[in-house]
C-alpha positions as CSV (number, residue, x, y, z in Angstrom):
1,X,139.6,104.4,131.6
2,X,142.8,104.2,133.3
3,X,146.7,104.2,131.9
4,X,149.7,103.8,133.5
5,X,152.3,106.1,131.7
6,X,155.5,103.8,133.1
7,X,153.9,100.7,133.7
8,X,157.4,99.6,133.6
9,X,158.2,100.6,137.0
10,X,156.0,97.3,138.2
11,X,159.3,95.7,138.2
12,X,160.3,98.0,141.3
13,X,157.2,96.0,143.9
14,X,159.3,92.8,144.8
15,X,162.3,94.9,145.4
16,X,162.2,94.6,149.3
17,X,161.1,91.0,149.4
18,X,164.8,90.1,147.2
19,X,166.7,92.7,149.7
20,X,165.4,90.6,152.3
21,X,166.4,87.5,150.7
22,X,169.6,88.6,149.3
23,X,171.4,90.7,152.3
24,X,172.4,89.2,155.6
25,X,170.5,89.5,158.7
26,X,171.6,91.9,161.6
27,X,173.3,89.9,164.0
28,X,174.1,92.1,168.1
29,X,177.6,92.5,168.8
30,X,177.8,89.5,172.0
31,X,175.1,88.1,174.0
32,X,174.5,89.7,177.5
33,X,173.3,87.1,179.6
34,X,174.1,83.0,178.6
35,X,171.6,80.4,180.6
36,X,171.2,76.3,179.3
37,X,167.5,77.5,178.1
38,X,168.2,80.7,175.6
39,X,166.8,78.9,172.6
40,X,163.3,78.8,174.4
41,X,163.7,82.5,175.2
42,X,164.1,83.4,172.0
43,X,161.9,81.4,170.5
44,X,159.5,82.8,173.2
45,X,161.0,86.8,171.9
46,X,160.5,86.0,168.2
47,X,156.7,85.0,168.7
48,X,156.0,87.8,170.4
49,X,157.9,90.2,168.5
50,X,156.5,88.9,165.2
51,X,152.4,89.5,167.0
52,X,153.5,93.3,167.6
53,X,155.4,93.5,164.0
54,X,152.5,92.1,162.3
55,X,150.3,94.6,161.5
56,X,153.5,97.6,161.0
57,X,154.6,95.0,158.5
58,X,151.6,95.1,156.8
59,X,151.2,98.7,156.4
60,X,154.9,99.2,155.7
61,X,154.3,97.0,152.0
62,X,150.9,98.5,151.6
63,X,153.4,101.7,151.4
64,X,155.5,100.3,149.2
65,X,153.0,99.2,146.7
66,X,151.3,102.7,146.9
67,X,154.2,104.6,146.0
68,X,155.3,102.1,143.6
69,X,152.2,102.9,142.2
70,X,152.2,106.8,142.2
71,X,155.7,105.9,140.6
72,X,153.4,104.4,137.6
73,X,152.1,107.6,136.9
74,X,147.9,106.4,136.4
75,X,146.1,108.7,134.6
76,X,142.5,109.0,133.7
77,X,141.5,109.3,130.0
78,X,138.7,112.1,129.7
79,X,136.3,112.5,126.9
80,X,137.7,113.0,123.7
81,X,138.2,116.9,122.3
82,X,138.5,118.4,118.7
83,X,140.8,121.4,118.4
84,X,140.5,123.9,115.1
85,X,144.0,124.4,114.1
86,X,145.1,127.7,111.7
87,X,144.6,126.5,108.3
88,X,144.9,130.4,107.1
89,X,146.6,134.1,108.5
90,X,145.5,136.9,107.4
91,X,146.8,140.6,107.7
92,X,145.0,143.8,107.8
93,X,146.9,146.8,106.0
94,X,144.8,149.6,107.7
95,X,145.7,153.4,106.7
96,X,146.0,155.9,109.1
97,X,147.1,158.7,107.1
98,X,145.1,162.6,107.5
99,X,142.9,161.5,104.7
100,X,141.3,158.9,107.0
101,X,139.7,161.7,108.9
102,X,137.9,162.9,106.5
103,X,133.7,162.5,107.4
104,X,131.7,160.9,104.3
105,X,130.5,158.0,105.8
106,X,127.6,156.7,108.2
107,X,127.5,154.2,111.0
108,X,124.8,151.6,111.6
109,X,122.8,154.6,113.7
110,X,122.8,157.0,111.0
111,X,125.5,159.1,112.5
112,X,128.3,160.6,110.1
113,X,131.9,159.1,110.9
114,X,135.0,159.6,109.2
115,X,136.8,156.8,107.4
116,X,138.7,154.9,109.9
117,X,135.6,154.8,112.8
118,X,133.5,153.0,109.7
119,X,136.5,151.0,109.0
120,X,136.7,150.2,113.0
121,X,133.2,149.0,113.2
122,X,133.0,147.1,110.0
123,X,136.7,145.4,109.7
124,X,135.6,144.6,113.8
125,X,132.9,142.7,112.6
126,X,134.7,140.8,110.2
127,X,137.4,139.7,112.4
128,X,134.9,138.6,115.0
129,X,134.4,135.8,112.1
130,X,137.4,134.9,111.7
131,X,137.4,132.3,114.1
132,X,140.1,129.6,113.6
133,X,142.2,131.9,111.4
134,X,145.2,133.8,112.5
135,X,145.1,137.3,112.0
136,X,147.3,140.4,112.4
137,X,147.1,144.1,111.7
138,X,149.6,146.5,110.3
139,X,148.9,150.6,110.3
140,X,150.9,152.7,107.9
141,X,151.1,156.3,107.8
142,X,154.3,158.0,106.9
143,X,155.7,154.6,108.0
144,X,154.3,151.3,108.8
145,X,154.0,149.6,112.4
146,X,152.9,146.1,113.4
147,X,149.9,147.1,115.9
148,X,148.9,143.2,115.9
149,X,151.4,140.4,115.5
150,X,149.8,136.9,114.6
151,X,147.3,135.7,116.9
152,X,144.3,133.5,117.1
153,X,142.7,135.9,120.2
154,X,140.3,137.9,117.7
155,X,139.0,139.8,120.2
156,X,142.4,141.4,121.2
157,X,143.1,142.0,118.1
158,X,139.6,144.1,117.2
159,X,140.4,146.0,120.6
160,X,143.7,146.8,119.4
161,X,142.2,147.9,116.0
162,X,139.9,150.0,118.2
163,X,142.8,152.0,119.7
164,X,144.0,153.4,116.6
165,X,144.0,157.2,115.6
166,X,144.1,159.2,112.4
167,X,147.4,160.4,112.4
168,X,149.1,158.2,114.9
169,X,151.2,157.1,112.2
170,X,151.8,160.4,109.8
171,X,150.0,162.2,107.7
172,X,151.6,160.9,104.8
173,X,151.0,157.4,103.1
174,X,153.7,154.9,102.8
175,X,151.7,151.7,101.6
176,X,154.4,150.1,99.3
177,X,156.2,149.8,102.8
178,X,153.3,148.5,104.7
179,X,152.8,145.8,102.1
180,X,156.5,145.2,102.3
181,X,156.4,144.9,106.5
182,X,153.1,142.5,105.9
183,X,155.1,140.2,103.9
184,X,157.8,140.5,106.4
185,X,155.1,138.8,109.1
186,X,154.2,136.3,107.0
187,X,158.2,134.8,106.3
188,X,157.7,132.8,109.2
189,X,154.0,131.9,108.2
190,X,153.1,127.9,107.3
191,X,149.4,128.4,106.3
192,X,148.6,126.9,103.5
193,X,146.6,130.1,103.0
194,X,148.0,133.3,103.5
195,X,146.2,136.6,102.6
196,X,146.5,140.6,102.9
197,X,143.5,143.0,103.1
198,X,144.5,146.6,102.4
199,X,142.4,149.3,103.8
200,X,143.6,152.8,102.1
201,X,142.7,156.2,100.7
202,X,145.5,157.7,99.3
203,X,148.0,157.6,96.8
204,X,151.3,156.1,98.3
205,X,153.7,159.5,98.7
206,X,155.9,158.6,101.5
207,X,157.2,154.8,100.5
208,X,160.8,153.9,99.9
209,X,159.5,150.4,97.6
210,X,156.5,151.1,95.1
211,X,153.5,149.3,95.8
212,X,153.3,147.4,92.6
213,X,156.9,146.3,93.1
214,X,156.3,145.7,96.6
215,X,153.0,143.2,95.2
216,X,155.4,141.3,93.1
217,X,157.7,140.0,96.0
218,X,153.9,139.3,97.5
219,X,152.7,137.0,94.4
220,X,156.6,135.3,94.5
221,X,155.7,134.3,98.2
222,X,152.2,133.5,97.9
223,X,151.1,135.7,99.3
224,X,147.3,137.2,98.0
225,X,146.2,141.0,98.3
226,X,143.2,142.4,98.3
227,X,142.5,146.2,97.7
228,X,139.8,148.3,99.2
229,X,140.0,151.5,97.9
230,X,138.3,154.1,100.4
231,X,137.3,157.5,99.6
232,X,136.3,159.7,96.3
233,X,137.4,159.0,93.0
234,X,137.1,162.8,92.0
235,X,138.9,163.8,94.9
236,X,142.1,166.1,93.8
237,X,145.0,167.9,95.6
238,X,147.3,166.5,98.1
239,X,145.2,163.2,98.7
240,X,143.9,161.8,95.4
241,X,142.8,158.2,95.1
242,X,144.8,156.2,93.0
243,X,142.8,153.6,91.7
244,X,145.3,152.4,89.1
245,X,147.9,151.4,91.7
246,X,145.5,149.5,93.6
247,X,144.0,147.5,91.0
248,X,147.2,147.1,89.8
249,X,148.8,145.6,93.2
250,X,145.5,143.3,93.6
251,X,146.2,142.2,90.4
252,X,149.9,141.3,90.1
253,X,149.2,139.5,93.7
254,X,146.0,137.4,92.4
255,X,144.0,139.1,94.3
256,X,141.0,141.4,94.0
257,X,140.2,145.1,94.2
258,X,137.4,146.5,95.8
259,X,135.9,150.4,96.1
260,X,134.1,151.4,99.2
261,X,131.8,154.3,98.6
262,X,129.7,154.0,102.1
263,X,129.6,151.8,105.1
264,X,127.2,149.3,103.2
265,X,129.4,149.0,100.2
266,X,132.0,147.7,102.6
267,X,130.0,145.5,104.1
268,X,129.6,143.7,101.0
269,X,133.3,143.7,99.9
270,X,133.8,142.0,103.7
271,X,130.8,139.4,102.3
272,X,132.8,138.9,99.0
273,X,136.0,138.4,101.0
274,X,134.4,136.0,102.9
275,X,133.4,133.6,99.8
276,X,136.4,134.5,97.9
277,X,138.8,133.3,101.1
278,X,137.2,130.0,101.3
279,X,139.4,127.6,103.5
280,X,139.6,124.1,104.6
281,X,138.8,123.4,108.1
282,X,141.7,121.6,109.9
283,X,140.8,119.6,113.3
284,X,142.9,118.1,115.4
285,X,141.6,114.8,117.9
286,X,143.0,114.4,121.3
287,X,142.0,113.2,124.7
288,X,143.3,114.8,127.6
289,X,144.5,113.2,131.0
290,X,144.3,113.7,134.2
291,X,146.7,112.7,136.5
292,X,145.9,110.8,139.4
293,X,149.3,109.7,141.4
294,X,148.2,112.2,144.2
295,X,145.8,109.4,145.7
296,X,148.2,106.5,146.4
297,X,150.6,109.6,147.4
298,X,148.2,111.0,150.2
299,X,147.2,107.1,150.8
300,X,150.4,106.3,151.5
301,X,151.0,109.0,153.7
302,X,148.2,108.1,155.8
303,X,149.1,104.8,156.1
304,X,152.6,106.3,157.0
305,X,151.1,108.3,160.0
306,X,149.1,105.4,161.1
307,X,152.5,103.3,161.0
308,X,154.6,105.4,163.0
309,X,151.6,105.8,165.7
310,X,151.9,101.8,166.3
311,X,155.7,102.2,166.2
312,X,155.2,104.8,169.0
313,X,153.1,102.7,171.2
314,X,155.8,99.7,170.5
315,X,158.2,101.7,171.8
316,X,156.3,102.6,174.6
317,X,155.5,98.7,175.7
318,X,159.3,98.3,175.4
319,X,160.6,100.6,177.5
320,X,157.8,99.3,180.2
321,X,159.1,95.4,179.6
322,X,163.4,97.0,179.6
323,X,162.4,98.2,183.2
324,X,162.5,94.4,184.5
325,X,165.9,92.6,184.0
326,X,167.3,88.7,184.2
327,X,169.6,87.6,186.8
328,X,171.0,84.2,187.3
329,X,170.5,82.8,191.3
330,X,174.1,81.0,191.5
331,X,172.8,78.8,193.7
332,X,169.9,77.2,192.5
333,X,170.7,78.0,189.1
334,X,167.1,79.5,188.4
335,X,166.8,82.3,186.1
336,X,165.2,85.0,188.7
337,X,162.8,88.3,186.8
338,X,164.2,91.3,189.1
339,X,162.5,95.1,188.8
């Protein structure tokens, strides 16, 4: 099917035929050459003149019409398409404090890995399913960082989430902050659904804002938080796990808290995610166009180059006919053709 997206520019085709009507013809300056029978000469010039102007004419308001029509804009309608719009963002809290280093779990070969390559691998595969959401990731160490702002390119963001390093961040653990930055990314969020998965093993011990604190300002905004707790609840010294702050953020936020003993337990937690993050799918129906004013365009130019090749060989029969002149015999008073 084809449109016309200024069908109103049809008015512009009989524009030449009301110039001709409306303005005056061009008139020469004087006459050259005055004999008793001028009226049958020109009579005799306008016939022939109007055979060798026929066809030029002809191409010169196929032309017209063309580029009136490029004017028009026509466009093709294609196929109709369905586009899966954001109905959800969601934001990765990952910890990348020395804790994360520390080798206790396995990966799908077998092979012992510390905490954040087993968080790698596993939070990669869920964000390969997130498909239609928009999702971000925030690492926190003795500070937070945005390492991936807001995006619907999943796979950019698990390569990004790939590049990350124990440490690269501080030792330390500053997650009331990173939950503060995550709600920070969300202030210009309009998802109907907006949710925060935080990935940590450690007590917080380098945040300005407590994380419970920071997980009210989270439930005032919407804003839902889950908890996975990595690591071992007997663990002591420098790096203890505090279990009571986490389910205490996931709670005050609405959300849920999860512990991750191994690489299979946080599989599952992903799987629970998954069915507790349930979302409405939102398409949106279009059709493109294609645009298709480049035909009568490159039409028109043909026509163009045809036209100016008979104006060429007009020119041509002119100057042969200019080359013989009139003269009047004063004697007889015959009109004599001299070369």
């Amino acid at each position: 099917m084809i449109e016309f997206h200024y069908l109103w520019l049809a008015v512009l085709l009989p524009v030449p035929w009301i110039l001709e009507r409306i303005l005056p013809p061009l008139t020469p300056g004087k006459a050259g050459v005055r004999v008793p029978f001028g009226s049958r000469l020109r009579q005799a010039a306008d016939q022939g003149m109007i055979q060798q102007l026929r066809k030029p004419l002809w191409i010169k308001w196929s032309i017209w019409l063309l580029l009136v029509l490029a004017l028009m804009k026509p466009q093709r309608l294609l196929p109709p398409r369905e586009k899966e719009l954001p109905t959800r963002d969601l934001l990765l809290l990952v910890d990348l404090s020395g804790s994360m280093n520390q080798e206790d779990f396995q990966d799908e070969e077998g092979q012992t890995v510390n905490r954040l390559e087993a968080v790698k691998q596993v939070a990669g595969d869920f964000l390969e399913r997130r498909e239609g959401d928009r999702v971000g990731v925030v690492v926190f160490g003795d500070a937070p960082y945005v390492q991936v702002p807001f995006t619907t390119d999943v796979s950019l963001c698990r390569q990004l989430l790939e590049e990350t390093q124990v440490g690269m961040a501080g030792p330390r653990t500053a997650f009331g902050d990173a939950i503060g930055l995550g709600l920070l990314q969300f202030q210009r969020s309009d998802a109907p659904s907006r949710t925060l998965i935080a990935l940590t093993d450690g007590n917080d011990s380098a945040s300005q804002v407590p994380p419970v604190e920071a997980s009210r300002v989270a439930r005032d905004q919407e804003v839902r938080i889950h908890c996975i707790a990595i690591g071992d609840p007997e663990t002591v010294g420098e790096d203890p796990l505090d279990e009571q702050t986490l389910r205490s953020v996931a709670e005050e936020s609405g959300g849920s808290y999860f512990f991750a003993a191994d690489r299979d337990s946080l599989e599952n937690i992903y799987t629970e995610i998954d069915q507790i993050e349930t979302r409405d799918i939102n398409l949106q129906r279009y059709r493109p166009k294609q645009d298709l004013f480049v035909w009568p365009v490159t039409v028109a130019l043909f026509l163009g180059l045809i036209s100016l090749g008979v104006q060429v060989k007009q020119k041509q029969t002119r100057a042969v006919r200019e080359r013989c002149s009139l003269r009047v015999n004063p004697r007889t008073g015959t009109v004599e053709i001299q070369s």
